[in-house]
Each structure stands twice: as C-alpha cells, then as structure tokens.
N, C-alpha and C positions, 0 to 999 in steps of 0.2 A: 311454552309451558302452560299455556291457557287450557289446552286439554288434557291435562298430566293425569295419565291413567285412565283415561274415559273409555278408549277403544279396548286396551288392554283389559283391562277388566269386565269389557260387554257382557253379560247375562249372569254376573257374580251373585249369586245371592248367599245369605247366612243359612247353614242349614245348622239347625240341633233339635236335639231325640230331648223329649218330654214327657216320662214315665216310662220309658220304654219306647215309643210312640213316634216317628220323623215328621218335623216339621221345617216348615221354610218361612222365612221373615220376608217375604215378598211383598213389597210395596207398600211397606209401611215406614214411616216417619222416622230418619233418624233418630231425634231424639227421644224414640219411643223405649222406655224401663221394659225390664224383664218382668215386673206385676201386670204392667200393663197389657203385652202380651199375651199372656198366661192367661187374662182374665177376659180379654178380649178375643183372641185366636186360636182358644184350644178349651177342651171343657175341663180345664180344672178350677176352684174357687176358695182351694181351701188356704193359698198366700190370701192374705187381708192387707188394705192400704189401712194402717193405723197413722202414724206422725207422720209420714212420707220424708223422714228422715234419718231413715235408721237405728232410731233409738228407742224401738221396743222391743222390734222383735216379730212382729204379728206378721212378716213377709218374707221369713224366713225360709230359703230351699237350700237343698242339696245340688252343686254345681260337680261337674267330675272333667276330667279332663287327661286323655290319652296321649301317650307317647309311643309312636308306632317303632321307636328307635332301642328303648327300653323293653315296652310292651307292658309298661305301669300306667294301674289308672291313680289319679290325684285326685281324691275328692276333699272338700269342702264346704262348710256353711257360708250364705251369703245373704247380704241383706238383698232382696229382686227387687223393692224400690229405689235403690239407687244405682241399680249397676243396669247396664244399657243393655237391649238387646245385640245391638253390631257389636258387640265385643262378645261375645257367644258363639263364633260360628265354629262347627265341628264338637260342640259340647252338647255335655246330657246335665238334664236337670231332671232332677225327683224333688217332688213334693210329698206332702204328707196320704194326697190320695197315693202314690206309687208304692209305699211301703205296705200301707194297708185299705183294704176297702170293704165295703160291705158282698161284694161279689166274690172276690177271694180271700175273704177271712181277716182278720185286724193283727195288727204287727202287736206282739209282747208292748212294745213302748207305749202305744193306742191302748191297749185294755190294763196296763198298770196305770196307767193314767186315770182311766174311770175308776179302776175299783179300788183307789186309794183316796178318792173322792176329788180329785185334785181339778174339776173342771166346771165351773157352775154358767156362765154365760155363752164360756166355748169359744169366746172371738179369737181369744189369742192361745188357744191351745194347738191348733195345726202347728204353728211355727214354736211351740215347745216342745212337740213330737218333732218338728226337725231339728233343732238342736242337740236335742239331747240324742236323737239317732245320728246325727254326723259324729257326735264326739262318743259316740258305741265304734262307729264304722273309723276312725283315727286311731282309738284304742287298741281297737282286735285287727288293725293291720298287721300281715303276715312278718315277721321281723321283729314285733314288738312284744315283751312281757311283762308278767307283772314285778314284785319285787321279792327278791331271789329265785329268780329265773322261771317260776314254773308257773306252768299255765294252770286260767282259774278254775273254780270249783265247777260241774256242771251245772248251767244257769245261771252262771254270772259271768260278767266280761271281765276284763282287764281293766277295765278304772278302778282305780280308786277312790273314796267317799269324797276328798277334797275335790277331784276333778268332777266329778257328780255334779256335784255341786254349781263349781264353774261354768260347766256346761249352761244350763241358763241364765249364767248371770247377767245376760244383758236383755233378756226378755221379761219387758213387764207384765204384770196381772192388777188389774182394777178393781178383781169382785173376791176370789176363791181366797189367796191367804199362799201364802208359801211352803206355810212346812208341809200340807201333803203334797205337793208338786215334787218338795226335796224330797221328800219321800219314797214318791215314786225312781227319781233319778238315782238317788242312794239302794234301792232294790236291786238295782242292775251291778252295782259295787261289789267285787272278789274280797274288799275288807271290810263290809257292813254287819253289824251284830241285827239282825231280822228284828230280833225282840223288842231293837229302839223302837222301831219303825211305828208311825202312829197309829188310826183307825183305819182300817177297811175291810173290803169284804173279801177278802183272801182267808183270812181264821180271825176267830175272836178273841178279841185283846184281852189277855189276864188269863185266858181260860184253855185255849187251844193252843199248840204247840207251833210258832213260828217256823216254816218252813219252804224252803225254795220251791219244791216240788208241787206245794199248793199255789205257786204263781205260776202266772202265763210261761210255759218255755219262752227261754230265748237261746238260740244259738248265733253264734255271728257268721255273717255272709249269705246270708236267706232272702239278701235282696241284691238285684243284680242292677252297681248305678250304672254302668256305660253296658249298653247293646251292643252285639255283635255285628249288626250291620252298620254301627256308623263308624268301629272299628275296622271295617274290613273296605267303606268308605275310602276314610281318611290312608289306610294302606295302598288302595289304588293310585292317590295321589300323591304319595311320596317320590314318582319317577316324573312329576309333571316339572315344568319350567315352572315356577314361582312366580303369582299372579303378580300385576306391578301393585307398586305401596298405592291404590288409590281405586276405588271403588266406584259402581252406579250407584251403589245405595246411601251415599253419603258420606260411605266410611273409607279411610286413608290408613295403611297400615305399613308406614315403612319398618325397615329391617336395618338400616344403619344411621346414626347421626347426619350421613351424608346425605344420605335421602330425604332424612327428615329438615336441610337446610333447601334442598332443593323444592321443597313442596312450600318454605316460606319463599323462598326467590320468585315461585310462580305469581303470575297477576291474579291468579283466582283467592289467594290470600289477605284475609283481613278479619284480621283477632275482633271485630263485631260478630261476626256472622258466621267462624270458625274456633272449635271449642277442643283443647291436646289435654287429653285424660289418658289415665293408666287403667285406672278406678272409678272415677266419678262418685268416689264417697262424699269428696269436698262440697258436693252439692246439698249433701245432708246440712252443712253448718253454713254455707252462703248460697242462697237461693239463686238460677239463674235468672238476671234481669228478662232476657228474650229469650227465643226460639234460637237454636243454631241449626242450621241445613246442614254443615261439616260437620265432621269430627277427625282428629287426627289422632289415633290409637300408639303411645308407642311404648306400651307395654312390648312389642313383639323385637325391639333393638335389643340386642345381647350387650351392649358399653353400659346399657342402664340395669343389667340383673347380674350385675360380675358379682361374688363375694370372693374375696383374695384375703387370706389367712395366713400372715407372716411373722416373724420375729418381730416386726417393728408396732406391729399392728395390727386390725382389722379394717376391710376397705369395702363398703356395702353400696353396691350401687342405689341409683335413687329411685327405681322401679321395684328394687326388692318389698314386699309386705311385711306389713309390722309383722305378723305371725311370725315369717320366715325369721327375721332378724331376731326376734325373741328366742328362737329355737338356735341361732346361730352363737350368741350372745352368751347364752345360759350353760353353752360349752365352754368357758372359759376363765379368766382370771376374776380374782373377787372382783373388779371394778365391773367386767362385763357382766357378771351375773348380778350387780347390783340393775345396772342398767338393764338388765331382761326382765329384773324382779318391777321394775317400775314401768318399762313400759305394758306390761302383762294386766298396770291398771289403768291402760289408757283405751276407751271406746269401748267397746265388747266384743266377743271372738270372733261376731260373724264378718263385724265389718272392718277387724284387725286382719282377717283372713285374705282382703282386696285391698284396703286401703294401702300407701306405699309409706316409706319413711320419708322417702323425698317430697312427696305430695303434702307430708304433715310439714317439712320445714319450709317449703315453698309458701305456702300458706302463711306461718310467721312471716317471714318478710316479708310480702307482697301485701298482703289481705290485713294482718298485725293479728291472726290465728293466736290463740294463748294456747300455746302448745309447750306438754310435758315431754314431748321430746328434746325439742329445741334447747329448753333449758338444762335437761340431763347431757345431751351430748358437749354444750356449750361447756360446762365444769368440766366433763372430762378430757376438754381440749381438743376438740375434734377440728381438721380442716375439711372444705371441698372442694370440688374442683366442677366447673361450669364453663360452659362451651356459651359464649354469645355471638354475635352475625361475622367477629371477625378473629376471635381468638377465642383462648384456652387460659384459662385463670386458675390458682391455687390460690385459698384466700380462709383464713382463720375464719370459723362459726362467725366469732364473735363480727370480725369485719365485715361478712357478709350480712349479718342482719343489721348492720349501722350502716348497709348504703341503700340510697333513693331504691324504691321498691322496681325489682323487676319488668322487663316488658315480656310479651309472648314469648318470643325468639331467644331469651333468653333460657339456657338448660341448665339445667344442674343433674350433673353429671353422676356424681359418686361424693361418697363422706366416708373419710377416714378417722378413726378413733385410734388413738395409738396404744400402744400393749404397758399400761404403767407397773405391772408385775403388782408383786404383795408388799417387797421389802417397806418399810415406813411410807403406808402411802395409806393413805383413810379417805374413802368416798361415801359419804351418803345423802339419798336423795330423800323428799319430804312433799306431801302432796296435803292439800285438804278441801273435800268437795263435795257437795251432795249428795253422793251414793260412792265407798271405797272403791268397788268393781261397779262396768256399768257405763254406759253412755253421761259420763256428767264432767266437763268442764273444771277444772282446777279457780278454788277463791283465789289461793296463792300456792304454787310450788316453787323448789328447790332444790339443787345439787349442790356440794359443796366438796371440794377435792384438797386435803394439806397433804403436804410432803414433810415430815418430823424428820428429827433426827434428835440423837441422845437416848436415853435408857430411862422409862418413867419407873423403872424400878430405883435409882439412884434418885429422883427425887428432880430430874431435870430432864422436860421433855419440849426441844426445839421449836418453833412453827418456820421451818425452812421457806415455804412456797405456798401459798393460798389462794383457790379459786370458790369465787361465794356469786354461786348464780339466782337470780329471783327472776319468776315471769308470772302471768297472768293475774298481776297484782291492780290492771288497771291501766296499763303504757305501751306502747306500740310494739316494744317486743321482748323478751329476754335482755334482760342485761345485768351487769356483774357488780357485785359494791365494793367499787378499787378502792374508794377510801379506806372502805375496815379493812379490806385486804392489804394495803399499807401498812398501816397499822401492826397489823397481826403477824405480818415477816416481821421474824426475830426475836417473838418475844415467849417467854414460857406461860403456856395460859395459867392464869392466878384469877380468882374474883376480883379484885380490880378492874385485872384485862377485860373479863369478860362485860362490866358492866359499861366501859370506855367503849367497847366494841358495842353494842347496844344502842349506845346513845348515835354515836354513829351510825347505826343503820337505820335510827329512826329520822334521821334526815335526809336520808339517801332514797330510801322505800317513800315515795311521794306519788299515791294514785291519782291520773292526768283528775280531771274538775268532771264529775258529772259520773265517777266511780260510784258502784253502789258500795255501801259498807266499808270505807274507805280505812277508818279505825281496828274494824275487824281483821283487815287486809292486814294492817302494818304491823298488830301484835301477833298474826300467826308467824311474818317475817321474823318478828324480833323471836317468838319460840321455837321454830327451827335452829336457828343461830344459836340463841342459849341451850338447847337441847346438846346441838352439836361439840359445842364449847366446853360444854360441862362435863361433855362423855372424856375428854382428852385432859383436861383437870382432873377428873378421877383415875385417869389412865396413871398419875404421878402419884397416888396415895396406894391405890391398889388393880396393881397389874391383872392380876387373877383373873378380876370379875370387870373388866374392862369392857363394857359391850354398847356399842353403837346404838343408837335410836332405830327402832324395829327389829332387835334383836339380832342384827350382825356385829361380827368383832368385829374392831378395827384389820385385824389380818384377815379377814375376810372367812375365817373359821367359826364354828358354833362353839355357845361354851353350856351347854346343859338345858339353852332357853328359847323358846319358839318364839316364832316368831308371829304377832297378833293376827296377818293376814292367812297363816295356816292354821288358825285354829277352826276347827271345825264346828259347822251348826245345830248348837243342839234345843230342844226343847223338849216339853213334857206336855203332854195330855192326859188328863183328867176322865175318868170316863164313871158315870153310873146305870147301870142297867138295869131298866125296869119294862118288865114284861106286864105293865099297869094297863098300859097304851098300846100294846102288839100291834102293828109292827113298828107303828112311829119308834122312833130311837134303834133301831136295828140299822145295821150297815149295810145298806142295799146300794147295789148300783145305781147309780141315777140313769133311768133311759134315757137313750141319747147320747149318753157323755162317750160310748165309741164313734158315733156318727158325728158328733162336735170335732172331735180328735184326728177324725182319719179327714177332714177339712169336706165333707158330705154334705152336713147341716147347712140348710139353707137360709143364709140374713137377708135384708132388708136389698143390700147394695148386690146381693147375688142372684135378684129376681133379672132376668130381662126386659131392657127399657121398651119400652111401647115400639109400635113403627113410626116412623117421622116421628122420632125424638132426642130431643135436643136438648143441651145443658145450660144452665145461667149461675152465674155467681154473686151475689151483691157486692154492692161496689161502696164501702162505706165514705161519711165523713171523718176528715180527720181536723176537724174544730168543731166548737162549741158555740151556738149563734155566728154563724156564715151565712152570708148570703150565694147563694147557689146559682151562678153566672150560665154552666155548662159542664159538661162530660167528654174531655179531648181525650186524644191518644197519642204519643208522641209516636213520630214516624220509626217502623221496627217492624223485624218478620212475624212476629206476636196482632201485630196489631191489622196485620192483614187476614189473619183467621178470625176475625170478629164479623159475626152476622150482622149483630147491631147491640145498642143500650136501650134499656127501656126504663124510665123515668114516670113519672108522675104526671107529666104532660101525655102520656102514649094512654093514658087511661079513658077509655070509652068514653061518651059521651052519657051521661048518665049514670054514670059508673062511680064509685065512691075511694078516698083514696084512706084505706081502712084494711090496714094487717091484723095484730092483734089485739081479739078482746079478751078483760080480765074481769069477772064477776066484780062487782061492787066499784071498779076501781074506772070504767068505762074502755075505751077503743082508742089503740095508738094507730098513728098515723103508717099508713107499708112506707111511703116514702119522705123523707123531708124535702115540704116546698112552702115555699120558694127561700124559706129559713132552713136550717139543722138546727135541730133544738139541741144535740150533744155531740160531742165527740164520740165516735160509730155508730150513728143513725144510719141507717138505709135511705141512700142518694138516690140507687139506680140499680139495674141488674144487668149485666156484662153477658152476652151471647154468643159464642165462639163455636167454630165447629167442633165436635169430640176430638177429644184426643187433645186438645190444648187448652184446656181450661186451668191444669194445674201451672203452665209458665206463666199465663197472662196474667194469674193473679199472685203469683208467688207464695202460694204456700196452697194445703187441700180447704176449699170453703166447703160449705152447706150447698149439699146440690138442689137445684130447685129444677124441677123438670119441666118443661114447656113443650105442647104439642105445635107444631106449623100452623097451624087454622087457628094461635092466639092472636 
C-alpha cells in the first residue's frame, strides 16, 4: 500500500478553464488556494487576498461545475482563498474580468456599480461584481420564477429586493458606505420602486423620471460560465476506467468509505502531513500549523452526500453544504424551516456554498468550533451516525459532542433530524453577534424545542418535554441545561416558573475562566429563555396573538407580523443642487470605477515582483522585556521552505539597526536586541520560498521584499 495510486494515476493533472480560457495546475504545491493560482498562473488580478479567511469577500469567483449525465451546469459563489486548487479539476472559474472587460465591453453589474457611485478605492469591488452576478445567474436559472409565476420586467432579473440585498451580505467595504452598492444590487430587483433608489448618474434625483431603460441593459445569460470544450472534455471521459482514489499531485480522491479506510491502512498515512477536506473553509477559522504534501478529497464518496427524505425524518449526509441543506430544510416542516431560517445566518453565501454541515459539527467536537449549527440541530434532537477504524456507531448529537475529541480516521458519516410535525411542538432558535448576516461568530446562541400539551385557550398549557440548547457561550461545546429542563416537565409556565427557570440557568450558563464578556454572555442566555418562556405564557392568556420570538408562531404559521430579518433596507438621501460650483456636486462617474470593478485596476500587490525576488515576514516578540536567546524552528514541512532569518546580528558592518523614524519623537529600533522592549516588536525576518509564506506564519503579514544580493 505504500504506492497506492502512484502508477495509476501517472501523468494526472487538475485541468480547469479560467474565463473561458484552459489551464492546468501543473506542478504546483498542493496546498496551493485557488487566489493563489489565479494570481500567480494566469493573468487575472481582479480576486484580492483581503483576511485570507473568507470573511470579506475581496476573493470572491464564480466556480461552475458540469454534469455530463444531466448536461446541467451548477454554478456558485466561492470564497478562492480558501478553497484549494486540487479540488478543481474539470471546473470553470469566472472572475470579475470574465463577465466584463475593457476589451469587450463591462457587464450591466460593472457599470451599475460605478454609476451609482458605489466604488471609491475599488479593492473590494471585483468580488462584489461577483456576488452579486452569481446570485443574478442562481436567480435567472431556467426553472426558476419570480412570484406568481411570471417572468420579470425587461431589465430586471428574478430577484427580489430581499435577496439583492443578501447577495453581498457577506462582503465587506472599508471606504464607499453601503447604500449605494444596495442600490446598485436593488436595481437589478423585478420588485424595486427605481424612485427609492439613491444618487447616480443614470437620471437625476427629484427631477428626471426614474427608469430601467436609462440603466445599463441587463439580460440574463450573456455570459457563458462553463465552455464548450471542457464540456466536451470531460464527455470524452465519461467511457474511461476511473482513475484510482490517489494522485501525483498530491491529491487522493476516493469514491467510497472503503477506499477511503484503505488509504488510512496505507503506510504512507499520517494525520501530520496528510490533510481530509470536503471544503477547506475550516481553515478560514483554524489556521493550518504546517504545510501538508497530502490531501485526501472526499467530497467525491456518495455515503457522504445521501439526502434521504422520509416520514420519520431527514438524513443529510456530512459532505452535503450548508447551502444545499438550507435549500433542503426550508422545504419543509415549521421546525425544519426554522432550522434553514438560522442556519441562512451562519458564515456568508459564498462560503455557505462549500462549506459542509459535517465539517461545521466536526469542528464543534474536535477543535470546540462555537458552532450555530451544532446547537440548532442538538435541540432538534438530531442523531449521527460515524464510521471509526472498526465500526459503525449511531449516537445522539448530544453524546457525540460529550466524547473525547475525534482522531483523523474517525468519519462522521450522516445526521438525521427527525420529522417532529407542527402538532404541539414549538422550536425556536436565538443568535447574537456582531453582524446579523455575515461572517461573525455567535456571543451566545440557542435552540430550544417543548412539546405542550393542553389547550392555552382553557387557560392550561402543559410543558410535556423540553430541549434548552446553549453554545458558544464560552465552553467546549453545545450543551443543554437539563436542570431547567427538569424543571420545566410538567409544569404550566406562570411568572413564578419563569423566574425559577432563570435563576437556574443562571447557574448553569458558566463561561470556562478567560471568557471575554462573560456577564454579557449569561444575560443574553437568560433573555433567549425569558423571551421563549414568556411567548408560551401568553400563549394561555391570548391565543390569537401568540407569536414566537422573530416573529414565528408557535405552529409554525405567520399571524399578520414579519419577521425583523425580512425587513428590508431602507434609507434616505438628502440632496441639494447647486450649479454655484458646476460641476463639483454633479453625479458623474468616477473614472475608473469600471476598471476597479471589472478587477483591471492595478494596486500595489498586482505590480510584478522584481526578478530574483523573494518574500519575508517578521517574526515578532511575543513579551515584553525578553531577553532574546535565538530564532528556532520546530522540525516540520514549513520549516524546510525557509531560506533563512534575518536578525539584527546579519546587519552589515557599519550598518545601523534603525527602522522607523518619527519627526520630533527620534528612531525606533528595525529589530529588538538583545532586549524586546514590547510585546510585537520586530525580532527578525522569516524568508521562505514564495508560495509558503502564508503557513509558516499563520495568517497574511506585511510583505517585505528582498532582492538575492541583500
């Protein structure tokens, strides 16, 4: 087993089309990203590396992906900072130059964008022109309409203002301001009143008559994401024998569980130096330590993408994506469409579109992830089922995140929810975080599931059975508070009850020592509960107006009241027009904001590096008055793409050890020696060959550029 797959797969490379355009990932670094790539082996520049963790948005592309069985293409937003090149092969990627360019003309998305003014630095506008053009091309997929069946106005798509909207919710802006960007994205909406719409230079506000026909056309399907030839490609090889699960380039791709035990049985396995992704979103939230040469892909096994839809229940494999699941969920019973309504606020679209469900609970238990899934699916009582080196386990959410964390070999298989119907059964979930939608971590969320019984019109409403989940409060994982849950079988909620149940959970809710905002933590606990509490208390005084916290009934029907996460974004602008100053205060385009947009515009990090040149990082301290012994590296594949450090001893002879100066205030020191005067002073500088600078240091530093002859 020591060569499992080496022959077999001789001369395998990844091939995928880029704008249109074929390329091959030839002989480059497994764990080389899809930015990386793109920005390194092909002339496009308009993906930007912003947080290299998925959560703004600045490296947003269009992924597509063929089914020659079907003859459907599946496209998607993704974030290309974290998703790998080897898992690619056979796909098409568009970027923001693909839709539009300065050579063949700028896409409706590109020139609504400038002339609504919505782009002033431009970094992070290519990857808002793709979002917002994936969630055009989702939209206006053939099958889909708007609401009451008829197709939109000409000039407008199939979205609606809300989904406009959504569409960049998870892409940040540092400079422009939001509402002309929504603006823009709301212009493409079949239900937008034009007249909201703020300033630009399409007609002028107050004075000329808002109208579609003075915006850029749009029609949908004007851009073509998979090419014919790597369609007709990949048809070729639909009659071929199936290359074996395992790669020259690093990549291993088995097709069954059985294969995938067979690739850990080999002697070339070891969870150091071998890395099993679906996704590789996880790495947005836990950085990898080292370099891996493997990877084991097993997004491509069918036991891990089953969804099976029955009377008893739903059964989502653990490779299926949060997307899917949301789209699967949200067909169904009030409890599942709660659970779709919540997970819809977890991460952002692009990286809900890759990420998996299982990768998110895998996480909870191994890593202690503060995952919103973990604790919706936990209240709704969900079991799973996990394949380990010598068996096959069924085992309750809950028991699964109370044992000793996972090793590699261990799978998690699938997760069943069960089908709890509407009769007397009330779920609701409860989140609070620094952005509603959006890349942001939960302070504390909640699910909470009773089972009543009795008639709160009679004035007597049961608490038969009670699940009260709390997570990322601060503790290692999702867990339940059986005490109040105790408690609370059997009794009819009254004030009393509720403030008994209160007091108890405030003993329960205990953030581990070293929690930030620990106080803050325990009273959103206690106001999800009293929220929840209080809705099923008024359930017994007035039926009627019975409505759950975020505006679901308890039956899971609407009674007259929306819900706060559908309300829609509005604002007002103010405008005065004075021809004092002609033309200052006129809405003119900003030159350039199509070439910012269509990803053209050239920054800093999109010049090319000198010849013979090479990258450094500093290497800081991490104390305050240290005496500075040395610079090791602990032995690792990381540490072997190191040129070298360079220190404050490597400073010429004559040379002065003198970074920056500040007028009046004198010259700090480039490096700390033989002291650090603080904690992140400049120790040294770390010199690795390209392409590995981002693992060796764990996260994106300040590039410092060094020629060979320093």
């Amino acid at each position: 087993m020591g060569s499992l797959g080496k022959d077999a797969a001789a001369g395998e490379r990844v091939v995928l089309a880029v704008n249109g355009a074929r390329h091959e990932a030839a002989g480059v670094d497994p764990s080389t990203t899809l930015l990386e790539f793109l920005r390194t082996r092909t002339p496009v520049r308009g993906p930007k590396l912003g947080c290299g963790e998925g959560g703004c948005g600045a490296c947003v592309v269009l992924i597509s992906k063929y089914d020659p069985a079907t003859d459907e293409v599946t496209e998607f937003s993704a974030s290309s900072c974290l998703t790998l090149v080897g898992s690619l092969n056979h796909c098409s990627v568009t970027t923001s130059e693909g839709i539009g360019n300065t050579r063949d003309g700028y896409h409706p998305v590109q020139q609504r964008l400038a002339g609504f003014h919505a782009s002033q630095c431009g970094f992070c506008t290519p990857g808002m022109c793709m979002s917002i053009f994936s969630s055009l091309v989702k939209a206006d997929k053939p099958g889909t309409t708007t609401a009451g069946d008829h197709a939109p106005p000409p000039g407008f798509s199939k979205l609606t203002c809300a989904e406009a909207e959504h569409a960049v919710s998870g892409n940040l802006c540092r400079c422009t301001g939001y509402r002309p960007i929504l603006d823009a994205c709301k212009s493409f909406a079949a239900d937008v009143d034009l007249e909201d719409l703020g300033l630009n230079s399409f007609w002028k506000k107050g004075t000329d008559r808002a109208d579609v026909g003075k915006l850029p056309e749009y029609s949908s399907g004007s851009v073509c994401t998979f090419p014919e030839f790597l369609k007709s490609e990949i048809k070729g090889q639909m009659n071929d024998v199936p290359a074996a699960i395992a790669g020259e380039d690093g990549w291993y791709h088995p097709r069954s569980i059985q294969e995938l035990h067979s690739l850990f049985d080999s002697n070339w396995f070891d969870e150091n130096s071998v890395k099993i992704v679906a996704s590789n979103t996880g790495a947005g939230v836990y950085k990898d330590q080292d370099l891996y040469d493997k990877y084991i892909d097993i997004k491509g096994i069918a036991e891990l993408s089953v969804i099976d839809r029955n009377s008893k229940g739903l059964e989502i494999g653990a490779a299926v994506s949060i997307s899917k699941a949301i789209e699967v969920f949200s067909d169904g019973t009030p409890v599942f469409r709660k659970i779709a309504s919540h997970l819809s606020k977890v991460a952002s679209p692009f990286v809900r579109n890759t990420a998996t469900v299982g990768g998110n609970v895998i996480m909870a238990q191994r890593l202690q992830f503060p995952s919103d899934i973990a604790t919706v699916l936990l209240a709704a009582g969900s079991t799973v089922t996990i394949q380990t080196a010598s068996k096959m386990l069924c085992l309750t959410l809950d028991e699964f995140l109370e044992q000793p964390p996972c090793d590699a070999k261990t799978i998690l298989l699938s997760i069943f929810v069960p089908d709890w119907g509407s009769d007397n059964v009330i779920f609701e979930t409860s989140r609070v975080a620094p952005r509603p939608f959006g890349n942001a971590v939960s302070y504390v969320n909640s699910a909470f599931l009773a089972r009543t019984s009795g008639d709160g019109a009679s004035g007597e409403l049961i608490i038969e059975d009670i699940c009260l989940a709390f997570g990322a409060y601060g503790v290692d994982h999702t867990t339940r508070a059986r005490k109040v849950e105790e408690f609370l079988k059997g009794q009819s909620v009254s004030a009393p009850v509720i403030l008994e149940a209160v007091r108890l959970l405030k003993d329960t809710i205990m953030p581990s020592e070293g929690t930030t905002h620990p106080e803050y933590r325990v009273s959103l606990a206690v106001s999800f509960l009293f929220s929840f509490l209080s809705s099923l208390g008024n359930n017994q005084i007035e039926p009627a107006k019975a409505i759950a916290p975020n505006g679901s009934c308890a039956n899971g029907s609407m009674n007259g009241q929306v819900a706060s996460e559908d309300l829609q974004i509005r604002s007002r602008q103010e405008l005065v027009f004075n021809d004092e100053y002609k033309p200052v205060g006129k809405p003119i385009t900003k030159s350039g904001a199509e070439l910012q947009a269509s990803g053209e515009a050239v920054y800093v990090d999109d010049i090319p590096a000198p010849k013979d040149c090479i990258y450094g990082a500093f290497i800081y301290s991490t104390h305050p008055h240290a005496h500075i012994k040395g610079v090791n590296f602990r032995p690792s594949l990381a540490s072997e793409k190191v040129i070298g450090v360079i220190t404050a001893k490597d400073i010429p002879a004559g040379g002065k050890n003198v970074g920056a100066g500040i007028n009046m205030l004198g010259t700090e020191a480039l490096f700390g020696d033989p002291v650090s005067e603080f904690a992140g002073q400049n120790i040294g500088i770390v010199v690795p060959t390209s392409g590995h600078l981002n693992s060796i240091s764990g996260h994106k530093p300040v590039l410092v550029y060094f020629y060979t002859e320093f």
